[in-house]
Residue, then its C-alpha position, 0 to 999 in steps of 0.5 A: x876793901x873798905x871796913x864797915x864801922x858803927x852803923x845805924x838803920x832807920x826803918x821808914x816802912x811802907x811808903x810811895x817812891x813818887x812821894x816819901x814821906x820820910x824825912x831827908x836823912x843827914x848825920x854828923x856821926x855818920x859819912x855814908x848813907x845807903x836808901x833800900x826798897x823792897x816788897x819788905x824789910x828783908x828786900x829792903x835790907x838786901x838792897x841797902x847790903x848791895x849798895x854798900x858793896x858797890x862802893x867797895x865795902x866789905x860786907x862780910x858779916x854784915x848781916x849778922x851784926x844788922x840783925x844783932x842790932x835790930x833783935x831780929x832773929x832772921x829778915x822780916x818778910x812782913x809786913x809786904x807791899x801787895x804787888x798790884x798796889x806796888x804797881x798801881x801806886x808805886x808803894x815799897x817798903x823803904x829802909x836806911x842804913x847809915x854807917x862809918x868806915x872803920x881802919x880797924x881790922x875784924x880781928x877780936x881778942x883771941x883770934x889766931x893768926x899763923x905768921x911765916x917768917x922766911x929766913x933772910x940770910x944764906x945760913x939761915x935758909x938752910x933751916x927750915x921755915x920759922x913758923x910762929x903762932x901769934x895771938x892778935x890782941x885788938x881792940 
């Protein structure tokens, strides 16, 4: 599975799928791009998360680190797109999640990690399993 790195989320709001009235999105910082619909943010978000893990992208963690990003405490379900007017007109709110792929495992300072290291000689596999706590220092 693929990591997901630094990201970027562009909130287009309310707007009609016939006619968008966002612009066409394009980076040279970022190399994916996942477009949400949704009654509300928290649909649209959703949706952008379900792309990405289409794709094969851990999405592990995700969520919060969204939510860090925007200072959201949870999902805003508002403002939402009234269900006739959805119909009638075609209205959803629409967000956009930008982002890089990372090579870097999600592993931080002082995690722990339990490595077995199995014996490799015949005298060695008479004792018993070496088992060794090693603190990964990654950036």
């Amino acid at each position: 599975m693929k990591m997901i790195g630094d990201f970027e989320i562009v909130d287009h709001g309310i707007n009609c799928v016939d006619f968008p009235r966002c612009e066409f999105l394009s980076s040279e910082s970022f190399n994916h791009i996942a477009n949400g619909i949704g009654d509300g943010p928290a649909e649209a978000v959703c949706d952008c998360i379900a792309q990405m893990q289409m794709i094969d992208f851990n999405i592990e963690g995700i969520e919060k680190r969204i939510l860090e990003q925007m200072g959201w405490n949870t999902f805003p379900t508002q403002p939402s797109i009234d269900p006739e007017e959805r119909e009638k007109r075609n209205y959803h709110y629409r967000i956009s999640i930008l982002w890089n792929e990372t090579h870097k495992l999600p592993i931080r300072i002082g995690d722990l990690c339990v490595v077995v290291l199995r014996p490799w000689t015949q005298q060695q596999e008479e004792t018993s399993l070496i088992v060794r706590v090693v603190i990964l220092l990654c950036t």
